[in-house]
Biopython code that builds the backbone (N, CA, C, O; Angstrom):
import numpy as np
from Bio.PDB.StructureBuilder import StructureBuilder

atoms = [
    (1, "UNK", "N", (-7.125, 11.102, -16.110)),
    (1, "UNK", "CA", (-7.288, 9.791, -15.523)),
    (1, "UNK", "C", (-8.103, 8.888, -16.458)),
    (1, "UNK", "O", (-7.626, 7.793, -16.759)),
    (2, "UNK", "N", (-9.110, 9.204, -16.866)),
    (2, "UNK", "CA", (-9.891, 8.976, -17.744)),
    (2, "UNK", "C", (-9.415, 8.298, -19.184)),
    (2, "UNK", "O", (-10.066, 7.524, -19.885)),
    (3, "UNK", "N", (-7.856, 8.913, -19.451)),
    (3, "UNK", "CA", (-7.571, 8.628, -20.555)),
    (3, "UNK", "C", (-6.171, 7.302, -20.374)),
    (3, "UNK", "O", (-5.634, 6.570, -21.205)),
    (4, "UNK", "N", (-5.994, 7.471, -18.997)),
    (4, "UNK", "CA", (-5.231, 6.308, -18.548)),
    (4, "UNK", "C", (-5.425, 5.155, -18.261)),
    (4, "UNK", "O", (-4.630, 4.216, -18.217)),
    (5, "UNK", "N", (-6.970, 5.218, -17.967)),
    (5, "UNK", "CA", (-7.610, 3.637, -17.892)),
    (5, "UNK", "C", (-8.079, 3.540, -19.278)),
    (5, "UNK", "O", (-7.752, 2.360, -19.406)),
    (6, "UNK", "N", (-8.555, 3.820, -20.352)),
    (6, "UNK", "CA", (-8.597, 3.394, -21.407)),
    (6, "UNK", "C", (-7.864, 2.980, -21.923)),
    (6, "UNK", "O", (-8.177, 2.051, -22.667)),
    (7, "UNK", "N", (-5.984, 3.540, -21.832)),
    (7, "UNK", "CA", (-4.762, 2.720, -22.587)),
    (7, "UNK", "C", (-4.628, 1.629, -21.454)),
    (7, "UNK", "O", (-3.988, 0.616, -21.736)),
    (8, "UNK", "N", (-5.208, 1.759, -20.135)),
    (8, "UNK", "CA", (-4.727, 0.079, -19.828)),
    (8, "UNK", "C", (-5.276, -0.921, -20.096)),
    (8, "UNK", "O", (-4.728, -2.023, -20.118)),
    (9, "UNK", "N", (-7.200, -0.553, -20.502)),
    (9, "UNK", "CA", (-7.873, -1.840, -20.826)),
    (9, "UNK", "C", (-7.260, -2.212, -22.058)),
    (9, "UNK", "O", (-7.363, -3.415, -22.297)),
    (10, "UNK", "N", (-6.502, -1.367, -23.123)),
    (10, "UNK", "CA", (-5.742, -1.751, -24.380)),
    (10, "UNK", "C", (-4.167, -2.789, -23.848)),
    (10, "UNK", "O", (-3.190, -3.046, -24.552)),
    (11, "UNK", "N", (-4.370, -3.112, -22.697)),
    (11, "UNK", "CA", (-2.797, -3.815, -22.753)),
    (11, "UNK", "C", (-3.218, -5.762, -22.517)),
    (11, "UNK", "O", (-4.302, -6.345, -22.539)),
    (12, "UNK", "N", (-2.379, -6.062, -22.392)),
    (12, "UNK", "CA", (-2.485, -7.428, -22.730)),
    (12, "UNK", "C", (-2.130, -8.129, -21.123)),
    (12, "UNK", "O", (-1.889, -7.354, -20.198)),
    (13, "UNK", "N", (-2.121, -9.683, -20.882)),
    (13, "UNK", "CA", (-2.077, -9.965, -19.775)),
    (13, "UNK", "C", (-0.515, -9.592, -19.361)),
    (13, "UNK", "O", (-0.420, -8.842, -18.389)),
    (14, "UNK", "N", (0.666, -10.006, -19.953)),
    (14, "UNK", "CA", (1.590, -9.413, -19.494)),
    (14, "UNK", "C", (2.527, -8.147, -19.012)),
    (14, "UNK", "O", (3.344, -7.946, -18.113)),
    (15, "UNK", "N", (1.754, -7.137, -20.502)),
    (15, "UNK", "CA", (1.673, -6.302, -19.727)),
    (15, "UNK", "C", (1.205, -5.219, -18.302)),
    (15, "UNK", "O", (1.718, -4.277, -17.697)),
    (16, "UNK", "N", (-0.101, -6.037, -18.235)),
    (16, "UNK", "CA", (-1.117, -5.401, -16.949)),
    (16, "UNK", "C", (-0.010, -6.523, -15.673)),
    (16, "UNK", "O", (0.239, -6.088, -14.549)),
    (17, "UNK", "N", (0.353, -7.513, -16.009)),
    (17, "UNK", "CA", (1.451, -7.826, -15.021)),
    (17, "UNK", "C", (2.430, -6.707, -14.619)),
    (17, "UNK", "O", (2.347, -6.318, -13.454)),
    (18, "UNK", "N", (3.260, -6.189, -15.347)),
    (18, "UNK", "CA", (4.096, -5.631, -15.401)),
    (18, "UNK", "C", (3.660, -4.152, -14.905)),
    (18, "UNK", "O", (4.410, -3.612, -14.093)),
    (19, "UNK", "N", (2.746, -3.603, -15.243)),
    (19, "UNK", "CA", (2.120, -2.146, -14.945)),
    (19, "UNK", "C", (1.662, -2.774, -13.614)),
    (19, "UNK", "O", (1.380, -1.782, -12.942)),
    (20, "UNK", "N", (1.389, -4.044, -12.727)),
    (20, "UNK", "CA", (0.828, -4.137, -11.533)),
    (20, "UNK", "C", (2.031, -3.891, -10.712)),
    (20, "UNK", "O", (1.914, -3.190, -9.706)),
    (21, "UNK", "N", (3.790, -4.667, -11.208)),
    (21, "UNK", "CA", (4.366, -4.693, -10.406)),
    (21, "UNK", "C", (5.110, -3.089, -10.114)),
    (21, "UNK", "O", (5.834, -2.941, -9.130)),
    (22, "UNK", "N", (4.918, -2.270, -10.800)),
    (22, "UNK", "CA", (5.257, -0.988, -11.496)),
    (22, "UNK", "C", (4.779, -0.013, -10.154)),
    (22, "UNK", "O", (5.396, 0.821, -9.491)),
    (23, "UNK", "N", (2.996, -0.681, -10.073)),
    (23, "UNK", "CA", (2.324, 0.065, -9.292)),
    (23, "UNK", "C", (2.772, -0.076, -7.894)),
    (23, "UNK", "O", (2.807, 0.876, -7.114)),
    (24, "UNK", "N", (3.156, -1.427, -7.556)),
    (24, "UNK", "CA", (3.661, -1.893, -5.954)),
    (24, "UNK", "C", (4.435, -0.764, -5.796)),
    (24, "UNK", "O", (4.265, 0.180, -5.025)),
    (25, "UNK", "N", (5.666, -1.041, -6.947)),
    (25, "UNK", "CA", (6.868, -0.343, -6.899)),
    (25, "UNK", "C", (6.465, 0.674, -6.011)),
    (25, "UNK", "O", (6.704, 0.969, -4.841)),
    (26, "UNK", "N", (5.613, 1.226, -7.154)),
    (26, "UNK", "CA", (5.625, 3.172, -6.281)),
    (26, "UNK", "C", (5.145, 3.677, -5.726)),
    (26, "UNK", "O", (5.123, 4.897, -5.564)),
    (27, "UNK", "N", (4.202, 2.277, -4.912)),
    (27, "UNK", "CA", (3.299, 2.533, -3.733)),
    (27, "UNK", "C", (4.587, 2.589, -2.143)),
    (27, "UNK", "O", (4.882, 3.437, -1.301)),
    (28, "UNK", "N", (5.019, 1.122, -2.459)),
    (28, "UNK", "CA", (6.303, 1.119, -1.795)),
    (28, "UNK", "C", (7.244, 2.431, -1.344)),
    (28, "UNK", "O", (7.663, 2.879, -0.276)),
    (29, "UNK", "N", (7.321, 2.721, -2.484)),
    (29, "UNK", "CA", (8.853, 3.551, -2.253)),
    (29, "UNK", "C", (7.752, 5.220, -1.795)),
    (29, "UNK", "O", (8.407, 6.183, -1.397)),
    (30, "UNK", "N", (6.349, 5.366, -1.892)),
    (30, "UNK", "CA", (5.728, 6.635, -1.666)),
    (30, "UNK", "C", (5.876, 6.131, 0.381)),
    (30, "UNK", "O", (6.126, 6.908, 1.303)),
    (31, "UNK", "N", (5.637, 4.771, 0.455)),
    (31, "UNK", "CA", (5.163, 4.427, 1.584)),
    (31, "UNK", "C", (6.746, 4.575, 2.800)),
    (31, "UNK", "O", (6.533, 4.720, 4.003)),
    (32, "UNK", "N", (7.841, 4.528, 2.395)),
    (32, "UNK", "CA", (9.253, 5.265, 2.931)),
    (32, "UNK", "C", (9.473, 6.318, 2.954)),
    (32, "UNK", "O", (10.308, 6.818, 3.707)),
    (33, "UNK", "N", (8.647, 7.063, 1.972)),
    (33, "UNK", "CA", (8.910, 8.827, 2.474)),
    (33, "UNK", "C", (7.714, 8.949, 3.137)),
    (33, "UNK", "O", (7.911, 9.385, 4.271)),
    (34, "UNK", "N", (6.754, 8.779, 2.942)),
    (34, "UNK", "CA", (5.381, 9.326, 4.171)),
    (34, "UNK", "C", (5.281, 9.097, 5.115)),
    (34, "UNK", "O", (4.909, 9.890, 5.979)),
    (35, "UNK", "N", (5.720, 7.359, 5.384)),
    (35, "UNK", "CA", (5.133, 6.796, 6.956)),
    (35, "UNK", "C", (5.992, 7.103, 7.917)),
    (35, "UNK", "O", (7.163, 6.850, 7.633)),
    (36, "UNK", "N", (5.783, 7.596, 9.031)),
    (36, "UNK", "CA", (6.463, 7.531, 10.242)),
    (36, "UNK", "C", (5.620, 6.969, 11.354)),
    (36, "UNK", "O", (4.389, 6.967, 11.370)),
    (37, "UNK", "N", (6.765, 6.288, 12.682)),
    (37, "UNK", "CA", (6.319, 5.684, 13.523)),
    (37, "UNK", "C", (5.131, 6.619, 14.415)),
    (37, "UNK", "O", (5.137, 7.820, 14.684)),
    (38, "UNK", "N", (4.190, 5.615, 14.725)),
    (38, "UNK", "CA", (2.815, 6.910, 15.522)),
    (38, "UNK", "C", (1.843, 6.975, 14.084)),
    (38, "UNK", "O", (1.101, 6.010, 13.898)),
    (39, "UNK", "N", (1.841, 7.383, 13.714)),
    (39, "UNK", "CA", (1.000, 7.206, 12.808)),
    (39, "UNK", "C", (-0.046, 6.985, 12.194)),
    (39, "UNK", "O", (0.217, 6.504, 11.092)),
    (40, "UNK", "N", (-1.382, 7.131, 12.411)),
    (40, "UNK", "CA", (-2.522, 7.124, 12.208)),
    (40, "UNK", "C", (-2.647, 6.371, 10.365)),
    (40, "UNK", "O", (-2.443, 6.869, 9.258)),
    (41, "UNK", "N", (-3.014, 5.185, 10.760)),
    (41, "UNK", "CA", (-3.631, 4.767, 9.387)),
    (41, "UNK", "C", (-4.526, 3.797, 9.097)),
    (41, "UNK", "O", (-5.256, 3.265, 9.932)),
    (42, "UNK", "N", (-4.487, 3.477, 7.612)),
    (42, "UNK", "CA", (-5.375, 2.317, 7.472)),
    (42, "UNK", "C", (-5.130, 1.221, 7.019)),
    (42, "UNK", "O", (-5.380, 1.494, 5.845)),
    (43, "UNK", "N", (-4.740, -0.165, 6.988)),
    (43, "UNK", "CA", (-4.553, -1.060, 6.446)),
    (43, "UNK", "C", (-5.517, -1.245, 5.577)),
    (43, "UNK", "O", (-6.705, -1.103, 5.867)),
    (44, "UNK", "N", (-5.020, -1.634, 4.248)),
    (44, "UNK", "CA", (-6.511, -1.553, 2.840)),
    (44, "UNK", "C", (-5.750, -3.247, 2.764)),
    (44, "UNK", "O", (-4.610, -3.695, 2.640)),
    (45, "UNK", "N", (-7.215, -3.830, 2.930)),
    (45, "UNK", "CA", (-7.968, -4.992, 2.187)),
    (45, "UNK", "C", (-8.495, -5.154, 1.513)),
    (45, "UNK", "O", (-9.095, -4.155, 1.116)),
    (46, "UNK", "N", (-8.808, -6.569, 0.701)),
    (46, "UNK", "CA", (-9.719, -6.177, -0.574)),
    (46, "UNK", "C", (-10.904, -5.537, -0.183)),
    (46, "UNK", "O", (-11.147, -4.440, -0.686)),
    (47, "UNK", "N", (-11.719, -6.047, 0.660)),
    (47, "UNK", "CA", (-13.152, -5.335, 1.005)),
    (47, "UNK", "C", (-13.553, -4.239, 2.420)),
    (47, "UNK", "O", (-14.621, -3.731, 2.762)),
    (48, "UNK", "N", (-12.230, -4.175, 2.980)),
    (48, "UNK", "CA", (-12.501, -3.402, 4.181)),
    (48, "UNK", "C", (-10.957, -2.187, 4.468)),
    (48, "UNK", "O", (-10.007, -2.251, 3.688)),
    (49, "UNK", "N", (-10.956, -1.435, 5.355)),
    (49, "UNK", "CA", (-10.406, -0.441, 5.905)),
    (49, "UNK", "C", (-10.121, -1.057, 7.635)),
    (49, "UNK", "O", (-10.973, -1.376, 8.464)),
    (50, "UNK", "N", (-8.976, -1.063, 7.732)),
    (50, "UNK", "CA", (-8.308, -1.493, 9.203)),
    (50, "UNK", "C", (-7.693, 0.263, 10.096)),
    (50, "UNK", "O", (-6.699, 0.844, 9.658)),
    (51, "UNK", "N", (-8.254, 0.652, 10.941)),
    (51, "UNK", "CA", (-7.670, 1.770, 11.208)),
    (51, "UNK", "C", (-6.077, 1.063, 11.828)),
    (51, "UNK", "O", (-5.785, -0.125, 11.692)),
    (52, "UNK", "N", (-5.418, 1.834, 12.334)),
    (52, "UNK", "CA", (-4.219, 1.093, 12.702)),
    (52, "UNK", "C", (-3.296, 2.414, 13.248)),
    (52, "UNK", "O", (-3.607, 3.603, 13.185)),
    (53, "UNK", "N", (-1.771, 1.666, 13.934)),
    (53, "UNK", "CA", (-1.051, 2.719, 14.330)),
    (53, "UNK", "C", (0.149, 2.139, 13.918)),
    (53, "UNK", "O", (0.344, 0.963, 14.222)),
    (54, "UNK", "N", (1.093, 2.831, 13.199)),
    (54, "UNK", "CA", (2.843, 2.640, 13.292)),
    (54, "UNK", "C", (3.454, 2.320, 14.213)),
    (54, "UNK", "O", (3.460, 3.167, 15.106)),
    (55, "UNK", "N", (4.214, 1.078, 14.483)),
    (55, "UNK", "CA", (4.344, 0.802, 15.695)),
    (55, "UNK", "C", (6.153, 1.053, 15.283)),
    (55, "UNK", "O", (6.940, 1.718, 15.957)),
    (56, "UNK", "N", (6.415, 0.425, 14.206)),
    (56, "UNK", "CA", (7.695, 0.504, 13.572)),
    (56, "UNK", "C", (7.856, 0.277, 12.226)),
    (56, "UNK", "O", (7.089, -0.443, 11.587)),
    (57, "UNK", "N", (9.076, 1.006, 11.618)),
    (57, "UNK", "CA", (9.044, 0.570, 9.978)),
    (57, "UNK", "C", (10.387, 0.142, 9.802)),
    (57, "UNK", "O", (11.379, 0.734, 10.230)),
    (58, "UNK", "N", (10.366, -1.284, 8.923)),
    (58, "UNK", "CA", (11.172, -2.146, 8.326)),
    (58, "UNK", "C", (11.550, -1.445, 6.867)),
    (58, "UNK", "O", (11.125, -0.404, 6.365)),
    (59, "UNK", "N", (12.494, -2.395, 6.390)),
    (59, "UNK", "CA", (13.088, -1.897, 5.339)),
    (59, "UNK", "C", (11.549, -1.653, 3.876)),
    (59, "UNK", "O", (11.244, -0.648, 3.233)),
    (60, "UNK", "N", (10.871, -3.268, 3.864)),
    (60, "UNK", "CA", (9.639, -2.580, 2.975)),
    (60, "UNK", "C", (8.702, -3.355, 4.025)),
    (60, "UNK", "O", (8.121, -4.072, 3.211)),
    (61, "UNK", "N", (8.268, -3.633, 5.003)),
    (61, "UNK", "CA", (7.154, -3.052, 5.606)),
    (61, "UNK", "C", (7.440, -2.492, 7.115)),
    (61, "UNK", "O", (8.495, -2.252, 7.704)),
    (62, "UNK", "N", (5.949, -2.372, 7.531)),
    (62, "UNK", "CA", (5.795, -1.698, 8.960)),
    (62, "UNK", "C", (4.959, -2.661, 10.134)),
    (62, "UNK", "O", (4.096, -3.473, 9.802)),
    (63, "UNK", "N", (5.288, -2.469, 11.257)),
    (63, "UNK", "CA", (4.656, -3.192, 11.882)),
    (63, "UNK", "C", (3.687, -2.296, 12.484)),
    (63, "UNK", "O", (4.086, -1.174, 12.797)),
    (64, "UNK", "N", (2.259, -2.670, 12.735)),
    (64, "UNK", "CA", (1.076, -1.711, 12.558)),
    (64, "UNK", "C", (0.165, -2.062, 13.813)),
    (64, "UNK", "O", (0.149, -3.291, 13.888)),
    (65, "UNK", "N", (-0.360, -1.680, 14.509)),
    (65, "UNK", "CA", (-0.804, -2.452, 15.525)),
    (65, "UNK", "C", (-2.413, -2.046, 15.663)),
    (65, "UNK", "O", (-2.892, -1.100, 16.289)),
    (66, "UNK", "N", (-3.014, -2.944, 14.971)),
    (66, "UNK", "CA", (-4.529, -2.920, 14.968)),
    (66, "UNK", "C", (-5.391, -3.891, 15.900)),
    (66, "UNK", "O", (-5.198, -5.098, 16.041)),
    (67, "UNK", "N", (-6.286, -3.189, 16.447)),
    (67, "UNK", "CA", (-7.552, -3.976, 17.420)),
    (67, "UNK", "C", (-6.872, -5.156, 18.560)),
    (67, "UNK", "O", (-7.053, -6.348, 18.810)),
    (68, "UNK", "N", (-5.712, -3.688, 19.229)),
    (68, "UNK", "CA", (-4.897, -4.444, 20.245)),
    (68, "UNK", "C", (-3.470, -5.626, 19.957)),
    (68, "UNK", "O", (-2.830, -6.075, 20.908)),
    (69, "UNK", "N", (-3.122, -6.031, 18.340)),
    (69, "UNK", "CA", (-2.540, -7.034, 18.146)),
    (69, "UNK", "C", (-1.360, -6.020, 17.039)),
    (69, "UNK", "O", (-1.597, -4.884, 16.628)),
    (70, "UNK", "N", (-0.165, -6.803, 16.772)),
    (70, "UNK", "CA", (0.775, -6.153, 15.897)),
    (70, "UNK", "C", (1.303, -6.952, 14.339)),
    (70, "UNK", "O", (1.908, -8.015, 14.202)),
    (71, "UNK", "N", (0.859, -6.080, 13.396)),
    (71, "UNK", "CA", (0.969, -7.068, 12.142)),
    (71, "UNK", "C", (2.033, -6.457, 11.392)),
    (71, "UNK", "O", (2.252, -5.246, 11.370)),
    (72, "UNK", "N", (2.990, -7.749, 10.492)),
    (72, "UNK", "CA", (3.686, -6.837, 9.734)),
    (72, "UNK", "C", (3.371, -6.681, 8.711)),
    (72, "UNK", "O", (3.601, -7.622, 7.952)),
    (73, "UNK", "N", (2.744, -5.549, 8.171)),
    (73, "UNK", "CA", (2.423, -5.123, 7.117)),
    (73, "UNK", "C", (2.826, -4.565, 5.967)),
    (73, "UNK", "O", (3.423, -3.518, 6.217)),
    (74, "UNK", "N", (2.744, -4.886, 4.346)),
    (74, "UNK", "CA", (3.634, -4.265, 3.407)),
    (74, "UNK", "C", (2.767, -3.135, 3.327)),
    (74, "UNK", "O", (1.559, -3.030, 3.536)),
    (75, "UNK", "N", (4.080, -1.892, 2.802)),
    (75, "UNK", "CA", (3.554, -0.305, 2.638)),
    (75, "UNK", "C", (2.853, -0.317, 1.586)),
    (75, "UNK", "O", (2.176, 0.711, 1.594)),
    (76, "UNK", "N", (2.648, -0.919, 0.689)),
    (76, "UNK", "CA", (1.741, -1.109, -0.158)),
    (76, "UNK", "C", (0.403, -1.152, 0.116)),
    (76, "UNK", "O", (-0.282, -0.630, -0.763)),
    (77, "UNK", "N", (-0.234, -1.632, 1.108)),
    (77, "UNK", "CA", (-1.047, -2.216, 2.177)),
    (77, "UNK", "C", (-1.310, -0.846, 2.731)),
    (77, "UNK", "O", (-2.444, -0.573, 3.126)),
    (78, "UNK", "N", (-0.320, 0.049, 2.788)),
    (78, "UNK", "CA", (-1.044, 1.112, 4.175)),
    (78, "UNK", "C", (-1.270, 2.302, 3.610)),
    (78, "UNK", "O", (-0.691, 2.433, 2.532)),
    (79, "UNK", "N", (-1.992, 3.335, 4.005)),
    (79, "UNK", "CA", (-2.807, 4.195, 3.595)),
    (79, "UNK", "C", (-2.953, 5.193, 4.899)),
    (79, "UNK", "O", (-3.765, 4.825, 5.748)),
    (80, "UNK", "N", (-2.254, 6.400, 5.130)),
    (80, "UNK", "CA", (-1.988, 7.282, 6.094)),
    (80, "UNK", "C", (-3.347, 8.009, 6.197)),
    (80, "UNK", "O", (-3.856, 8.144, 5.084)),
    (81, "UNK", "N", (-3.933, 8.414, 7.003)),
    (81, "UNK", "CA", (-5.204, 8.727, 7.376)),
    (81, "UNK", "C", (-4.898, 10.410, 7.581)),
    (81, "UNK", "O", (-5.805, 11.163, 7.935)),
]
sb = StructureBuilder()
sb.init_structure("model")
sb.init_model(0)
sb.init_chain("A")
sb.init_seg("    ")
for serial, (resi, resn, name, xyz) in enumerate(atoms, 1):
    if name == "N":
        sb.init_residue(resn, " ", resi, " ")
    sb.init_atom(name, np.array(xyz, "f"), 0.0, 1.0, " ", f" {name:<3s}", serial, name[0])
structure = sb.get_structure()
């Protein structure tokens, strides 16, 4: 790991674009094989943790239903507890 953040501080602004959209990618496509409806998780924000529940999943997001209300959320965003 260690040696993977050192070749990224070596990349340039377009590339760290490109390695960001890379990362969605395969947060995304991890977030269609793991999540199922029911679901115990967390919605990640920049500064906080949302516990939450699967209420349903869309093609790329889920609808999540935190502190009584239902959001649609990208799988990128969610984090299975």
């Amino acid at each position: 790991m260690v040696r993977i953040k050192e070749q990224i501080r070596g990349l340039n602004s377009s590339q760290l674009n490109e390695l960001s959209q890379y990362i969605n990618q395969c947060k995304t496509h991890l977030g269609q094989t793991s999540l199922r409806v029911g679901a115990d998780v967390y919605v990640i924000q920049k500064t906080k943790k949302t516990p939450g529940v699967i209420k349903k999943i869309n093609r790329t997001r889920a609808i999540v239903e935190m502190r009584g209300r239902s959001y649609n959320v990208p799988f990128s965003m969610i984090e299975v507890i």
